[in-house]
N, C-alpha and C positions, 0 to 999 in steps of 0.2 A: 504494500500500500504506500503511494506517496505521501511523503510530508504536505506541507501546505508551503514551506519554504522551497521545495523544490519545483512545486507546480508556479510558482510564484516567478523563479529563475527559468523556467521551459517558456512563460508566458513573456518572459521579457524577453528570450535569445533566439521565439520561434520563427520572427517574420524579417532578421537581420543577417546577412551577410558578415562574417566577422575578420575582417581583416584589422587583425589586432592579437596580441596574446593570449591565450597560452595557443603553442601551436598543433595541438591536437585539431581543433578547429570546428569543434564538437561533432566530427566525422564519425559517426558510429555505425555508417553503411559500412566505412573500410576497416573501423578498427574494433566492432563489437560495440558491447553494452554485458560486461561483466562483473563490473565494479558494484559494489564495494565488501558486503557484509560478508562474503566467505573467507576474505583475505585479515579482516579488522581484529588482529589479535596484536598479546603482548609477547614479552622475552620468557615465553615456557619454553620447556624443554624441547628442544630440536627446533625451535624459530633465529638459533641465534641471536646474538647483541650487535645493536648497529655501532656502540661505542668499543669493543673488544670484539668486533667478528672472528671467529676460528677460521684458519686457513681452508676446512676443505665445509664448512658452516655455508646456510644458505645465502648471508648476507657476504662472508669471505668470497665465495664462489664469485659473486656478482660485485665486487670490489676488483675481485680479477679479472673478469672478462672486463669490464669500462678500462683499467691500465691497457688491457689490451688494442680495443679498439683506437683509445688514443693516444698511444705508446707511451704513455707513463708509468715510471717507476713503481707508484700506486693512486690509488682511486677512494675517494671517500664519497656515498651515497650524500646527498644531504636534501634533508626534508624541511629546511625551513631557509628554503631558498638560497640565492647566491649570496643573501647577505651576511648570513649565520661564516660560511666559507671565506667570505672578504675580512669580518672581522677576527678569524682565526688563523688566519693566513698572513695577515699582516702582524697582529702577535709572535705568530709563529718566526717570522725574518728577523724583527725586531728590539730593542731591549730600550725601556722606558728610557728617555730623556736624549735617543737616538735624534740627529740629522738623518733627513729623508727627502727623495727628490722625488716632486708627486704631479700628475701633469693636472690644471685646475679644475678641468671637466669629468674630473673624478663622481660619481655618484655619492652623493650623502652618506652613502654606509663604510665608506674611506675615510670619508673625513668623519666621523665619528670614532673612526680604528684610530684617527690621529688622537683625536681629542682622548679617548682614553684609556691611550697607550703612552700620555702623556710625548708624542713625537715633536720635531721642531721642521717643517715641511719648509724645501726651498721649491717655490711653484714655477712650473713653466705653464705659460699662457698658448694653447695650441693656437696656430694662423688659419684666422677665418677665409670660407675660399671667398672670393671677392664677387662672381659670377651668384651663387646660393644663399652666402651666408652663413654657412654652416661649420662648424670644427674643422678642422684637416688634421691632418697626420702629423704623431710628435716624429721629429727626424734622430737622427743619432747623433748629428751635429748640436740639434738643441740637448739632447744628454748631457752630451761632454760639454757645453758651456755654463749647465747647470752644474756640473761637478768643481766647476773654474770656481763659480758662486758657490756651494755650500762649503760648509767644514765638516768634512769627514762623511759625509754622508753612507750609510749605511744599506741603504734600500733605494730601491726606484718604483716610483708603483704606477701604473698607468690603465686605462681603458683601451683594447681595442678586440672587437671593433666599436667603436661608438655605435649609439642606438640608430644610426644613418646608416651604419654599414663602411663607413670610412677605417681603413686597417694599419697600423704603422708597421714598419719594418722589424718584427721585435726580433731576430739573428741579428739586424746590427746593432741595436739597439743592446744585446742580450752581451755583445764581445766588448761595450764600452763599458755596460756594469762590471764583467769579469776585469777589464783592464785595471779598474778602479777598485775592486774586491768587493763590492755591492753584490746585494743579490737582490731578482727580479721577481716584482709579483705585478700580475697581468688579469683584470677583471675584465674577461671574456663572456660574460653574461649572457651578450646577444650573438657567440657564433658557435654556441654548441654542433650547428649543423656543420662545419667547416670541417676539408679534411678528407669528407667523406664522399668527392664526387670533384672531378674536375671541371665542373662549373663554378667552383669557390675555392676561396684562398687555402692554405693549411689552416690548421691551428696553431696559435702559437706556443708551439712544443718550448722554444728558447727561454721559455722560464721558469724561474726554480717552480713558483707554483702559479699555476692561474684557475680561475671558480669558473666555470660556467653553469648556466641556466637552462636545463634538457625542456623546462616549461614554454619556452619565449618561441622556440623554432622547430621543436622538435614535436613526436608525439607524446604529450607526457602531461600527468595533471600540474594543477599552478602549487609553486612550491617546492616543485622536483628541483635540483639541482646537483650537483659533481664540486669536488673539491679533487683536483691533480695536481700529485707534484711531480715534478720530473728529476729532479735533485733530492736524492736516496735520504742525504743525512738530516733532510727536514718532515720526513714522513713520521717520525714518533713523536715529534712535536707538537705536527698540524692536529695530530689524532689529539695527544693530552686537549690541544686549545679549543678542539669541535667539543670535547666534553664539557667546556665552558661556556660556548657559547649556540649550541645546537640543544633544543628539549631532552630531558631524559626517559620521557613518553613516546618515541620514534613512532611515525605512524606506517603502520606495517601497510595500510593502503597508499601510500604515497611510494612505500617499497616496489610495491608491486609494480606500480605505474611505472617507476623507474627500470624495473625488471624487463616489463612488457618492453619499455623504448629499446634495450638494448637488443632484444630478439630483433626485430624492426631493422635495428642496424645494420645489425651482423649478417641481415641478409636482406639487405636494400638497395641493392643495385636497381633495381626496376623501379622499384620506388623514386629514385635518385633521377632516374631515364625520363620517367612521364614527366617529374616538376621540371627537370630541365625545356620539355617538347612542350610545357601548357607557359611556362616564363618567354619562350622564346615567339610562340605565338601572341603571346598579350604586350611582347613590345613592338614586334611587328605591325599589331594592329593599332597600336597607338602611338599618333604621331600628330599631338596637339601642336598649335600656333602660337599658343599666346602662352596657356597655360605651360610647366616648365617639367620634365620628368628630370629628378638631381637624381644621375648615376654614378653610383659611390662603388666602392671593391667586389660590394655585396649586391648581385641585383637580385635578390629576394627581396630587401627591401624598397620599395616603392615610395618614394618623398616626393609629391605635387608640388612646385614651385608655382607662388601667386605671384612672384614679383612681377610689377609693372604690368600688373591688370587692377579691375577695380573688385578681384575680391579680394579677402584678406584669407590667412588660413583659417579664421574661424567661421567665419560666410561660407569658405569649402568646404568645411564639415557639416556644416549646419544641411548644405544641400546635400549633399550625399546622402547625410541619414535620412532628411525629410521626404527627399522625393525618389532615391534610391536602394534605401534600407543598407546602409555601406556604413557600419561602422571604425571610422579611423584606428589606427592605435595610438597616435598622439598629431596632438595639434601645438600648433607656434604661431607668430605673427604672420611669414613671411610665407610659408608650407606647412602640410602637413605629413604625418605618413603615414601607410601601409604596410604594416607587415604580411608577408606571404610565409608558408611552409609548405615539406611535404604532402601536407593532406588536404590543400587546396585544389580545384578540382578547375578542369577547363570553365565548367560552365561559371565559376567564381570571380573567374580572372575576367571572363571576357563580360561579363556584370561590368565589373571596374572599370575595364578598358569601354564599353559601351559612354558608363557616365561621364567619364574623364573626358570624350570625346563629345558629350552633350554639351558639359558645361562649356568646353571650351569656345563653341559654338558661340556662347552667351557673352562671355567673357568681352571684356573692352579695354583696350591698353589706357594704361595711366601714368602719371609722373610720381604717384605718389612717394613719399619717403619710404626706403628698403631699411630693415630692421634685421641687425645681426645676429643669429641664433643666441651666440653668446656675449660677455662684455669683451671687448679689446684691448683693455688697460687693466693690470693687475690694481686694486686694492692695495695700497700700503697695509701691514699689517701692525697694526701700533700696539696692540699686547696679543702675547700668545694667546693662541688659540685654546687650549689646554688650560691657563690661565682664565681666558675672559667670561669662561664656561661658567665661574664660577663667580665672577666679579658683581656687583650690583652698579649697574653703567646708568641708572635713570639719571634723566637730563644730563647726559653726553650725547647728546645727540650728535655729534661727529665721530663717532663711535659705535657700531652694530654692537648691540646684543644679542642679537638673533642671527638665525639659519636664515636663510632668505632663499627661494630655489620657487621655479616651476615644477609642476609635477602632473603628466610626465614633463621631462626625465628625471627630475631627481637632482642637479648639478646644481651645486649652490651658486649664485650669483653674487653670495655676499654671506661670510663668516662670520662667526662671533668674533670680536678683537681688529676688524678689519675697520679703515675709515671710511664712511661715509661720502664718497666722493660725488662730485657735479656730475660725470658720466655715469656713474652708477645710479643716482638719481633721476637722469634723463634717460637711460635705460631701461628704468623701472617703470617711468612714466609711459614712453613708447608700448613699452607691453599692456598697460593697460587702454590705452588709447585703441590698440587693435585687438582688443578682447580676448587678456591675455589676464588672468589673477594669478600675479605671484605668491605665494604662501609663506608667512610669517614666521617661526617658530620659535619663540622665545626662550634662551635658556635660564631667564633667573624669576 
């Protein structure tokens, strides 16, 4: 018998298109409907421990096959998403009161590992493309000019690919931290599918550990995640720090899910063949004017550029869902985007590509002002960050007390400890002007 919450959730996700996470993509013609209550048990006898799995144990077996699949050293399941994995991974590299080079477009659960891992972050401001807007790639050249600026720096920690799909080089990236004795960790969140199909980049194997998200692209419930390290002498560590920072309630259906994706994997070449033949038709078939497709490393994801028409990314979503049932996965001023995965199906893509090419239709060039996904100017940062967490800053108002960050993605715009500046300010403004609420979060 159904809940009343779940008929609740059928009636909201029945008449939508979901281009957006998790990437199962609630396809239950392809991948079943066997979830959940036969699997929903705890650590009795012969279910294994997610926190001490036994080597030849159900949860060890399936730690093994994921090293496998993604040539890592080892594999840790994680059920309380990539962030549980970013804050233990960053622990894991680290030792309080550490110098660390962190690139700014870090997602919030980084800069939280700063804040209280007590670090001292020298930031590199990734270059916005000039054409989109959007993040670009950290180089290996800006590494080693952030090593010239820190003292001593310890760790490098960076995002790729970004939620765009944009990838940095992390092998050079991975010989400048070795140059320097640093070790890398890499929040790979959104390219679990990578790797796995020469239509997309690797993974980036080059570092000591990096989290991905099986949720965001893959087949797998929300939640699901992986913790890899690929450098041996940090895998007893990452384990103690998930015991710190991952439930000790494991949910054996979130296992499962995870279980299920790697069968998927292991034998998905075909799988792999169709989304390549259904991406390759939906770009062929769309081939807007005005409107803008930003192609990034990843063409799974799909980013609508509005620049220099009269809508804005939020007008683009508003239309999609109203009159095409298309729900985005994230909006911004400038574009919005689409996430795709395996389990998207011709007829989903060409839904998209149909509206994409209605609206464009509609669309009408404009002069208006273009808005950069992110800020261009670091933030001075006038008391640590770790510090200001804790400070009581009312009326300094040239002084954040808060988190400051759109959501999605998550990427602070502005840190506790950091000042207050005129661009950041016009910034903030911009984004609200084009229908954009950035989220407050106070720490005191």
């Amino acid at each position: 018998m159904k809940t009343k919450f779940q008929e609740q959730i059928e009636e909201v996700t029945r008449s939508s298109i979901p281009m957006h996470m998790p990437g199962h993509k609630r396809n239950v013609a392809m991948l079943g409907d066997d979830l959940p209550y036969s699997v929903d048990v705890t650590e009795i006898d012969g279910a294994d421990d997610l926190h001490d799995p036994e080597a030849d144990g159900i949860i060890g077996s399936l730690c093994e096959k994921y090293s496998s699949l993604y040539g890592a050293r080892s594999a840790r399941p994680l059920i309380n998403g990539s962030t549980c994995g970013i804050l233990a991974g960053i622990r894991t590299l680290t030792s309080p009161g550490d110098s660390v080079i962190v690139a700014r477009n870090c997602h919030k659960s980084v800069w939280h590992a700063i804040e209280i891992c007590r670090l001292n972050p020298t930031c590199i401001l990734p270059p916005i493309t000039p054409e989109h807007g959007i993040c670009d790639a950290i180089t290996a050249e800006a590494i080693e000019e952030a090593f010239e600026r820190s003292s001593g720096a310890t760790c490098v920690i960076l995002t790729s690919p970004t939620y765009e799909g944009v990838i940095s080089d992390i092998d050079a990236i991975s010989s400048v931290c070795k140059k320097h004795g640093a070790a890398l960790f890499v929040d790979a969140a959104h390219g679990a599918h990578l790797g796995f199909s020469n239509l997309f980049p690797d993974f980036p194997r080059g570092a000591d550990i990096a989290v991905t998200s099986l949720h965001k692209t893959l087949p797998a419930l929300t939640q699901t995640a992986l913790g890899l390290v690929f450098n041996e002498k940090y895998s007893s560590r990452f384990a103690r720090n998930l015991g710190i920072f991952e439930t000790s309630s494991p949910s054996y259906i979130l296992m499962n899910s995870i279980a299920k994706c790697a069968d998927i994997l292991a034998d998905g070449n075909a799988l792999f063949d169709n989304y390549r033949t259904i991406l390759d038709e939906f770009y062929a078939s769309t081939n807007p004017s005005k409107l803008n497709l930003i192609k990034t490393d990843d063409i799974g994801k799909i980013s609508i550029s509005t620049r220099n028409t009269t809508f804005t990314g939020s007008s683009l979503a508003d239309a999609l869902r109203s009159r095409f049932s298309i729900e985005p996965e994230m909006v911004h001023s400038d574009y919005l985007l689409c996430m795709t995965s395996v389990c998207d199906t011709r007829e989903t893509l060409s839904a998209l590509s149909k509206a994409i090419m209605s609206l464009d239709e509609e669309a009408e060039y404009s002069d208006k002002k273009s808005i950069p996904s992110f800020i261009t100017e670091l933030p001075p940062a006038e008391i640590p960050l770790h510090d200001a967490v804790w400070l009581d800053l009312e009326g300094r108002e040239d002084i954040s007390d808060a988190y400051v960050w759109v959501y999605p993605p998550g990427i602070p715009i502005l840190l506790p400890g950091e000042k207050v500046t005129e661009e950041i300010k016009n910034h903030l403004e911009m984004l609200k002007n084009s229908g954009i609420s950035p989220k407050i979060i106070k720490t005191s």
